[in-house]
C-alpha positions as CSV (number, residue, x, y, z in Angstrom):
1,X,-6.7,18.2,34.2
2,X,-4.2,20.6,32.3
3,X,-0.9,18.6,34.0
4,X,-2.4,15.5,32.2
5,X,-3.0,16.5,29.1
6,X,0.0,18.6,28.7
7,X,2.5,15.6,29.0
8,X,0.4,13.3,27.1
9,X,-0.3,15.9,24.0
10,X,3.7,16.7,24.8
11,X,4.4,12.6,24.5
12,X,1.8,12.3,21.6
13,X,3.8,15.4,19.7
14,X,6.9,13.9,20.0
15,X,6.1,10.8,18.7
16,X,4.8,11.9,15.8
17,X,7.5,14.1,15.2
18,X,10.2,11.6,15.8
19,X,8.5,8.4,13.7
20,X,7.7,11.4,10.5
21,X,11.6,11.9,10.6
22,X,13.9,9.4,9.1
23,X,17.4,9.6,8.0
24,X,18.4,8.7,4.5
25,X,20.6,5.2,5.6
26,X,17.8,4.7,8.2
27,X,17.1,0.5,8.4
28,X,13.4,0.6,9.8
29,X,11.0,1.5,7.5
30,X,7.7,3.3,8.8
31,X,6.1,2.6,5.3
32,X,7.9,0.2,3.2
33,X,6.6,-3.5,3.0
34,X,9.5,-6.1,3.6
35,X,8.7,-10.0,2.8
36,X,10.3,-12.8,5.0
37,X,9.7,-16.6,5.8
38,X,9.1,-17.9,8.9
39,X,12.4,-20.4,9.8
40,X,11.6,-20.8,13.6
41,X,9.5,-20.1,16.5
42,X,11.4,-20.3,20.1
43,X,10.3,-20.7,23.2
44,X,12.1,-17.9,25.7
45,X,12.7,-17.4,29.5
46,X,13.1,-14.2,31.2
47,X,16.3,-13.9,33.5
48,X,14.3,-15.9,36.6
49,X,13.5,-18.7,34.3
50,X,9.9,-17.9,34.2
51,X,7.6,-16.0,31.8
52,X,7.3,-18.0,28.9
53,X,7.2,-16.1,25.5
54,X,7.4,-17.3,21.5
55,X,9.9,-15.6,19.6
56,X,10.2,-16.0,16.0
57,X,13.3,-16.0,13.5
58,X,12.6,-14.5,10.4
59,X,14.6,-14.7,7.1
60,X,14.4,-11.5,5.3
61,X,17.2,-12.2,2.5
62,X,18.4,-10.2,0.5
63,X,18.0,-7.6,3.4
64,X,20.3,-7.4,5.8
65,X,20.4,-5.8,9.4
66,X,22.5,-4.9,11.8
67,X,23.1,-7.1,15.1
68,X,25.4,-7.4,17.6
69,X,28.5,-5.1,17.1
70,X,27.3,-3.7,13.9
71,X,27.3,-7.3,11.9
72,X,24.8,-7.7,9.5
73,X,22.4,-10.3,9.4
74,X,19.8,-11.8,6.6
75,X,17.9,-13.3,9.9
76,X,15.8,-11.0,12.6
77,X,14.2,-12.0,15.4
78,X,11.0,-10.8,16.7
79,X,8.7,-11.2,19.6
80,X,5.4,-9.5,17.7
81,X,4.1,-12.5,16.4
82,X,2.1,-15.4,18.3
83,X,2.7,-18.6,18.0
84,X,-0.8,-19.4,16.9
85,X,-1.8,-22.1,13.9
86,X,-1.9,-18.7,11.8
87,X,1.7,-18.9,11.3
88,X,3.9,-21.9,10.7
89,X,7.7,-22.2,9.9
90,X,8.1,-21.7,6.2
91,X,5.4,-19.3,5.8
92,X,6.4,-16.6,3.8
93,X,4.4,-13.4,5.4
94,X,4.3,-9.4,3.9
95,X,5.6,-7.0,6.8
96,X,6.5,-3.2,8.2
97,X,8.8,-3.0,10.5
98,X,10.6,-1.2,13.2
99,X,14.3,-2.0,14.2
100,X,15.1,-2.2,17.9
101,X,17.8,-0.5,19.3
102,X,20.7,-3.8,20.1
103,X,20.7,-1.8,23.9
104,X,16.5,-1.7,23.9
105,X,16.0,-5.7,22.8
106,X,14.4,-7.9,24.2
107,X,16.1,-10.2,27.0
108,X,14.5,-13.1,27.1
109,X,16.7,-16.0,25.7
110,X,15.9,-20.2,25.0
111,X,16.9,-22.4,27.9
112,X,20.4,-23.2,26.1
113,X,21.0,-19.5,25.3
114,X,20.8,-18.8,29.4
115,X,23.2,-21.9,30.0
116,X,25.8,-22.0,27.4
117,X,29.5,-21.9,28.3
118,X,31.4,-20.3,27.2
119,X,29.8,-19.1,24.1
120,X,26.5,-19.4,22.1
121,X,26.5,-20.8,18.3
122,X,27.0,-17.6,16.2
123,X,23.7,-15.2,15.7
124,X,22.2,-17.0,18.8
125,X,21.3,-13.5,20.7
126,X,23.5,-11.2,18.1
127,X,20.3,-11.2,16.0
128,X,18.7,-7.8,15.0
129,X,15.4,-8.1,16.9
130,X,12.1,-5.9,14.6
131,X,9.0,-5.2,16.1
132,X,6.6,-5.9,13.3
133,X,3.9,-2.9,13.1
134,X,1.8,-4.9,10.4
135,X,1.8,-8.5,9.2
136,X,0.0,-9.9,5.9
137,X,-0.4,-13.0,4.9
């Protein structure tokens, strides 16, 4: 019983430590709210093809955030939300957030994103992706 609870209470420490700490230029706020509107809901594929899943675009202007490379972006994408009759494009919703890590995102892409060649319209997968902790209408 003790070799259980030692890693989870060690798991459980640690992420409380590491989501109390934040750095002074640190983009994801564990306590602010951020407003954005809705601009689209996408239907993604995992690698096979398979696995449908909703992600939404979100335009959080004046905020930026950083995507691909460093480039900032006034739209995130996010894979929190459901595409239910709760939220519809040009909502404007009431938000905290969590950035994503570009390396830790999400890799399900839209049909076209999968098979364009050469290269995807600009901000196509170079998007910041947010895991949204809490949503308010």
């Amino acid at each position: 019983m003790k070799a259980v609870s030692l890693p989870a209470l060690a798991t459980a420490s640690w992420l409380t430590i590491s989501s109390g700490c934040q750095k002074g230029g640190d983009a994801s706020p564990a306590s602010d709210l951020t407003s954005g509107r809705l601009v689209k809901v996408e239907t993604t594929l995992d690698g096979t093809g398979q696995n449908p899943r909703p992600r939404w675009r979100i335009d959080v202007a004046p905020l930026s955030l950083a995507g691909y490379q460093g480039t900032l972006y006034q739209q995130v994408k996010t894979f929190s939300l459901p595409a239910t009759a709760d939220y519809q494009v040009g909502q404007t919703i009431t938000f905290q957030y969590q950035l994503v890590p570009y390396a830790q995102q999400t890799p399900w892409k839209t049909g076209y994103e999968w098979n364009a060649v050469p290269a995807m319209p600009p901000g196509a997968t170079a998007l910041p992706e947010i895991t949204l902790i809490d949503t308010y209408k």
